[in-house]
C-alpha positions in Angstrom: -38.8 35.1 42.4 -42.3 36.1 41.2 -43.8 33.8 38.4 -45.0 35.6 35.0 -48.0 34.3 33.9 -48.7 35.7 30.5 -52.5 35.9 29.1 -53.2 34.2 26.4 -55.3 35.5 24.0 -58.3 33.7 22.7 -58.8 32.3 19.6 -62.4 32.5 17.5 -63.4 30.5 15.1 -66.3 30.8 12.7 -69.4 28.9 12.0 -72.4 29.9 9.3 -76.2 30.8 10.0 -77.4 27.9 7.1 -81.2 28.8 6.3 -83.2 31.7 7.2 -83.4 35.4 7.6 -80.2 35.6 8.7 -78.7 32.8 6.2 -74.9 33.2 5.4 -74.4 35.7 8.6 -71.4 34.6 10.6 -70.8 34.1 14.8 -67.9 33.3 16.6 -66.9 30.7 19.0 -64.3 31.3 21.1 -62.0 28.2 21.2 -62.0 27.0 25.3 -62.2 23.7 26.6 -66.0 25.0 27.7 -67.8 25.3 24.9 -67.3 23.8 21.5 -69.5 24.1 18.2 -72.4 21.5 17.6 -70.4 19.8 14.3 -72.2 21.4 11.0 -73.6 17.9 10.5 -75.4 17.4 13.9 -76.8 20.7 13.3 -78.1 20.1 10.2 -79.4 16.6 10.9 -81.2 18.6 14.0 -83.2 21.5 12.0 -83.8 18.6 9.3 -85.9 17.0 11.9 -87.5 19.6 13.3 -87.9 21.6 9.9 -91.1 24.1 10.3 -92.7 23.2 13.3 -90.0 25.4 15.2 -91.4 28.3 13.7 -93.1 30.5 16.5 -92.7 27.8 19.0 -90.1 28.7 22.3 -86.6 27.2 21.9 -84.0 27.0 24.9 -81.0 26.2 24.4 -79.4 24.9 28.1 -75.8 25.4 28.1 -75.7 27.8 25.3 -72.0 28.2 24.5 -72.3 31.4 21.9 -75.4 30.1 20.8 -75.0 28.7 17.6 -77.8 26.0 17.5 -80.0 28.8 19.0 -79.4 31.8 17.1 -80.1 29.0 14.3 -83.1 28.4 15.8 -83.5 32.0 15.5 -83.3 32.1 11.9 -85.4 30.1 11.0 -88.5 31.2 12.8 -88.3 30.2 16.6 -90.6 32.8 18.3 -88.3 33.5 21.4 -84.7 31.6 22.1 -83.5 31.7 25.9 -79.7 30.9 25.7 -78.0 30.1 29.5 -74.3 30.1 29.5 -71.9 30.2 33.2 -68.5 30.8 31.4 -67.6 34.4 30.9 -65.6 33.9 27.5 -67.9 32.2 26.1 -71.0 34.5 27.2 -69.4 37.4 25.9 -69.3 35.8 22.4 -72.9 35.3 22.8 -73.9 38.3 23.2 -71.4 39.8 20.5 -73.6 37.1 18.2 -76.6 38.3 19.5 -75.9 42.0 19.0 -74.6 40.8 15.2 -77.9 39.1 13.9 -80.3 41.6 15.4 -81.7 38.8 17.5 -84.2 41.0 18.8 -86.2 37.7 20.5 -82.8 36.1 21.9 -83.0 36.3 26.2 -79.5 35.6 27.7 -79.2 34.5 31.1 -75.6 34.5 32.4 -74.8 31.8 35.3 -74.9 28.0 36.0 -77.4 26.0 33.7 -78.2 24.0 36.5 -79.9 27.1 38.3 -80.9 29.3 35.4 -82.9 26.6 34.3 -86.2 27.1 36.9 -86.2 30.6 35.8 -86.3 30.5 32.3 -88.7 27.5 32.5 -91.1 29.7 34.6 -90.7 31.8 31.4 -91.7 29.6 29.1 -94.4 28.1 31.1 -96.3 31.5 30.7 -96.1 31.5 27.4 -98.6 30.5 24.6 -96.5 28.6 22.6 -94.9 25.4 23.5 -91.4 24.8 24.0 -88.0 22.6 21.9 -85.5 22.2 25.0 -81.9 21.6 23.3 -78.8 20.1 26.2 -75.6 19.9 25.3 -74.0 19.7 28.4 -70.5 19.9 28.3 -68.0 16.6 27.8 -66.8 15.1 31.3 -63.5 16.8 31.1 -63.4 18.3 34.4 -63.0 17.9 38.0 -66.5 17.6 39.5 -68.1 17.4 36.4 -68.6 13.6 36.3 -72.3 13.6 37.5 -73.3 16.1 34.9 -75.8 13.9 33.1 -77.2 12.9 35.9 -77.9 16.1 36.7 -79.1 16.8 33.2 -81.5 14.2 33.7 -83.0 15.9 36.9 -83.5 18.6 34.7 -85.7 16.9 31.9 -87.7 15.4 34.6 -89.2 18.5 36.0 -90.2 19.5 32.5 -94.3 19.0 32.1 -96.0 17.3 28.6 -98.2 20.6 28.0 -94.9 22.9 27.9 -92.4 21.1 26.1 -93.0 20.5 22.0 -89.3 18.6 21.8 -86.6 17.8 24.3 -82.8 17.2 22.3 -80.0 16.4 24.3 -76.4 15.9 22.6 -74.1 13.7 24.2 -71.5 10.9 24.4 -72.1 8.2 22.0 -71.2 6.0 24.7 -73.8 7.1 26.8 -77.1 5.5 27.3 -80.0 7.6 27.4 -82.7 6.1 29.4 -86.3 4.9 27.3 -88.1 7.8 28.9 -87.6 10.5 31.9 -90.7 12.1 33.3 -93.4 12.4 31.4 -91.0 12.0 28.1 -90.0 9.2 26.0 -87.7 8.6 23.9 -88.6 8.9 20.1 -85.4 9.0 17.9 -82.0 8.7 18.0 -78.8 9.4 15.6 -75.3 8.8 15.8 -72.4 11.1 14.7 -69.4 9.2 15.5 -68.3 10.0 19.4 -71.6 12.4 19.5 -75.5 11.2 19.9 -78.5 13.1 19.8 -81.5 11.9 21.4 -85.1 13.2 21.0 -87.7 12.7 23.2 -91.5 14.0 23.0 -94.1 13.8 25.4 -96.0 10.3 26.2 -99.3 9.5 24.6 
Protein backbone atom coordinates (compact mmCIF):
# COMPACT_ATOMS: atom_id res chain seq x y z
CA UNK A 1 0.00 0.00 0.00
CA UNK A 2 1.41 3.31 -1.28
CA UNK A 3 1.75 6.11 1.42
CA UNK A 4 0.03 9.62 0.67
CA UNK A 5 2.03 12.29 1.56
CA UNK A 6 0.03 15.46 1.29
CA UNK A 7 1.84 18.95 0.72
CA UNK A 8 1.42 21.25 3.01
CA UNK A 9 1.08 24.62 2.12
CA UNK A 10 3.21 27.27 3.59
CA UNK A 11 2.33 29.79 5.73
CA UNK A 12 3.55 33.77 5.52
CA UNK A 13 3.71 35.95 7.93
CA UNK A 14 4.26 39.68 7.85
CA UNK A 15 6.86 42.01 9.13
CA UNK A 16 7.13 46.13 8.40
CA UNK A 17 9.94 48.21 6.54
CA UNK A 18 10.19 50.83 9.96
CA UNK A 19 12.11 54.00 8.58
CA UNK A 20 13.03 54.97 5.16
CA UNK A 21 11.95 55.25 1.52
CA UNK A 22 10.21 52.31 1.70
CA UNK A 23 8.74 52.88 5.40
CA UNK A 24 5.39 51.09 6.15
CA UNK A 25 5.90 48.61 2.94
CA UNK A 26 5.33 45.09 3.93
CA UNK A 27 7.45 41.47 3.08
CA UNK A 28 6.76 38.10 3.84
CA UNK A 29 8.40 35.35 5.65
CA UNK A 30 7.51 32.17 5.06
CA UNK A 31 7.03 30.27 8.30
CA UNK A 32 9.89 27.06 8.09
CA UNK A 33 12.07 25.83 10.66
CA UNK A 34 14.90 27.63 8.21
CA UNK A 35 14.51 30.95 8.46
CA UNK A 36 12.81 33.00 11.12
CA UNK A 37 12.31 36.92 11.50
CA UNK A 38 15.06 38.92 13.40
CA UNK A 39 12.36 39.95 16.50
CA UNK A 40 11.13 43.81 15.70
CA UNK A 41 13.17 44.60 18.78
CA UNK A 42 16.69 43.26 17.71
CA UNK A 43 16.05 45.00 14.57
CA UNK A 44 15.38 48.10 15.88
CA UNK A 45 18.13 48.03 18.58
CA UNK A 46 20.46 47.13 15.29
CA UNK A 47 19.66 50.24 12.88
CA UNK A 48 19.57 52.33 16.30
CA UNK A 49 23.23 51.63 16.51
CA UNK A 50 24.20 51.88 13.27
CA UNK A 51 21.76 54.88 12.46
CA UNK A 52 23.36 57.05 9.36
CA UNK A 53 26.60 55.72 8.83
CA UNK A 54 24.91 52.82 6.75
CA UNK A 55 23.97 55.09 4.33
CA UNK A 56 26.01 54.42 0.96
CA UNK A 57 28.14 51.99 2.76
CA UNK A 58 27.80 47.93 1.43
CA UNK A 59 25.62 45.71 3.71
CA UNK A 60 25.57 41.82 3.42
CA UNK A 61 23.40 40.06 5.01
CA UNK A 62 24.89 36.18 5.28
CA UNK A 63 22.09 33.78 5.65
CA UNK A 64 19.49 36.11 4.31
CA UNK A 65 16.17 34.32 5.06
CA UNK A 66 13.70 36.82 2.91
CA UNK A 67 15.78 39.51 3.76
CA UNK A 68 14.21 41.53 6.19
CA UNK A 69 17.20 43.09 8.09
CA UNK A 70 18.61 43.77 4.55
CA UNK A 71 15.93 45.13 2.62
CA UNK A 72 15.89 47.39 5.96
CA UNK A 73 19.11 48.15 5.32
CA UNK A 74 17.95 49.02 2.05
CA UNK A 75 15.59 51.59 3.25
CA UNK A 76 17.41 53.38 4.88
CA UNK A 77 20.26 54.27 2.63
CA UNK A 78 22.67 51.16 2.25
CA UNK A 79 24.27 51.67 -1.19
CA UNK A 80 24.14 47.95 -2.28
CA UNK A 81 22.68 44.87 -0.05
CA UNK A 82 24.06 41.24 -1.14
CA UNK A 83 21.43 38.81 0.50
CA UNK A 84 22.76 34.72 0.38
CA UNK A 85 20.03 32.34 1.11
CA UNK A 86 20.38 28.00 0.40
CA UNK A 87 16.71 27.22 1.11
CA UNK A 88 14.40 27.37 -1.81
CA UNK A 89 11.18 28.57 0.17
CA UNK A 90 12.69 30.93 1.71
CA UNK A 91 14.70 32.38 -1.45
CA UNK A 92 11.67 32.67 -3.34
CA UNK A 93 10.20 35.04 -0.60
CA UNK A 94 13.20 36.94 -1.06
CA UNK A 95 12.99 37.73 -4.23
CA UNK A 96 9.07 38.22 -4.14
CA UNK A 97 10.38 41.14 -1.33
CA UNK A 98 12.82 42.21 -3.54
CA UNK A 99 10.56 42.59 -6.65
CA UNK A 100 7.95 44.38 -4.02
CA UNK A 101 10.20 47.38 -2.67
CA UNK A 102 11.88 48.05 -6.01
CA UNK A 103 15.11 47.11 -4.47
CA UNK A 104 16.92 48.04 -7.43
CA UNK A 105 20.56 47.78 -5.41
CA UNK A 106 19.49 44.23 -3.69
CA UNK A 107 22.03 41.19 -5.36
CA UNK A 108 20.72 37.71 -4.46
CA UNK A 109 22.84 34.87 -4.48
CA UNK A 110 21.02 31.50 -4.11
CA UNK A 111 23.11 28.56 -2.44
CA UNK A 112 24.98 27.65 0.77
CA UNK A 113 26.26 30.73 2.83
CA UNK A 114 29.18 28.97 3.62
CA UNK A 115 30.30 29.08 -0.28
CA UNK A 116 28.52 32.13 -1.52
CA UNK A 117 30.41 33.96 0.93
CA UNK A 118 34.04 34.25 -1.16
CA UNK A 119 32.09 35.52 -4.03
CA UNK A 120 30.18 38.18 -2.76
CA UNK A 121 33.14 39.28 -0.57
CA UNK A 122 35.30 39.47 -3.81
CA UNK A 123 32.32 41.89 -4.61
CA UNK A 124 32.56 43.94 -2.04
CA UNK A 125 36.26 44.10 -1.87
CA UNK A 126 36.07 46.04 -5.32
CA UNK A 127 34.05 48.39 -4.13
CA UNK A 128 34.62 52.04 -2.85
CA UNK A 129 32.62 51.90 -0.01
CA UNK A 130 33.23 49.79 2.98
CA UNK A 131 31.22 47.10 4.12
CA UNK A 132 28.45 46.12 7.60
CA UNK A 133 28.56 42.14 7.49
CA UNK A 134 25.17 40.93 9.37
CA UNK A 135 25.22 36.61 10.48
CA UNK A 136 22.47 35.14 11.62
CA UNK A 137 23.12 31.79 11.18
CA UNK A 138 20.50 29.53 11.78
CA UNK A 139 19.69 27.94 15.51
CA UNK A 140 21.37 24.33 15.96
CA UNK A 141 18.19 22.56 15.18
CA UNK A 142 19.51 20.15 12.72
CA UNK A 143 21.43 17.23 11.97
CA UNK A 144 24.93 18.36 10.97
CA UNK A 145 24.32 21.70 11.88
CA UNK A 146 26.15 21.65 15.30
CA UNK A 147 29.46 23.17 14.07
CA UNK A 148 27.73 26.05 12.39
CA UNK A 149 29.36 28.83 14.47
CA UNK A 150 32.38 27.51 14.23
CA UNK A 151 32.11 27.77 10.80
CA UNK A 152 30.68 31.27 11.07
CA UNK A 153 33.67 32.12 12.79
CA UNK A 154 35.95 30.91 9.86
CA UNK A 155 34.10 33.19 7.99
CA UNK A 156 34.70 36.56 10.02
CA UNK A 157 38.26 35.61 10.01
CA UNK A 158 38.94 35.92 6.44
CA UNK A 159 37.29 39.33 6.41
CA UNK A 160 40.23 42.25 6.11
CA UNK A 161 40.02 45.80 8.49
CA UNK A 162 40.05 48.04 5.17
CA UNK A 163 36.77 46.25 3.81
CA UNK A 164 34.59 45.71 6.56
CA UNK A 165 32.89 49.10 8.42
CA UNK A 166 30.80 46.60 11.03
CA UNK A 167 30.59 42.93 11.50
CA UNK A 168 26.94 41.79 13.56
CA UNK A 169 26.38 38.37 14.25
CA UNK A 170 22.96 37.26 16.06
CA UNK A 171 23.05 34.27 18.07
CA UNK A 172 22.37 32.05 21.12
CA UNK A 173 22.43 33.98 24.23
CA UNK A 174 24.17 31.16 25.55
CA UNK A 175 26.84 31.45 23.25
CA UNK A 176 30.15 33.07 23.89
CA UNK A 177 31.49 35.13 21.26
CA UNK A 178 35.16 35.15 21.36
CA UNK A 179 36.99 39.00 22.43
CA UNK A 180 38.13 39.32 18.87
CA UNK A 181 38.48 37.07 15.46
CA UNK A 182 40.91 38.22 12.89
CA UNK A 183 41.63 41.45 12.67
CA UNK A 184 38.14 42.27 14.61
CA UNK A 185 37.29 42.84 18.13
CA UNK A 186 34.66 42.86 19.82
CA UNK A 187 32.97 46.28 20.62
CA UNK A 188 29.41 45.88 21.96
CA UNK A 189 27.09 43.54 22.99
CA UNK A 190 23.17 43.29 23.80
CA UNK A 191 20.95 40.81 25.03
CA UNK A 192 17.28 39.95 23.91
CA UNK A 193 16.38 37.15 26.05
CA UNK A 194 17.50 33.66 24.27
CA UNK A 195 19.02 36.02 21.32
CA UNK A 196 22.51 38.16 21.41
CA UNK A 197 23.92 40.44 19.03
CA UNK A 198 27.48 41.08 18.95
CA UNK A 199 29.36 43.90 17.15
CA UNK A 200 32.69 43.89 16.30
CA UNK A 201 34.79 46.64 14.32
CA UNK A 202 38.15 46.48 13.19
CA UNK A 203 41.33 46.77 15.73
CA UNK A 204 43.07 50.03 16.31
Amino acid sequence: MKEIIKKEKIKHFTTTINAGIHKGKKIEIPDIFTTRSSKSILKESLFNTLQFDIIDKNFVEVFAGSGSVGLEALSRGAGNCYFMEYNKTAYRSLEDNVKRLGAANAHLFYGDSFEKFSLVYGMVKKSTAKTYFYFDPPFSTRDGMDDIYDKTIRLIESIEPETCEMVIVEHMTHLDMPQSIGALELKKRKKFGRSTMTYYLPKG
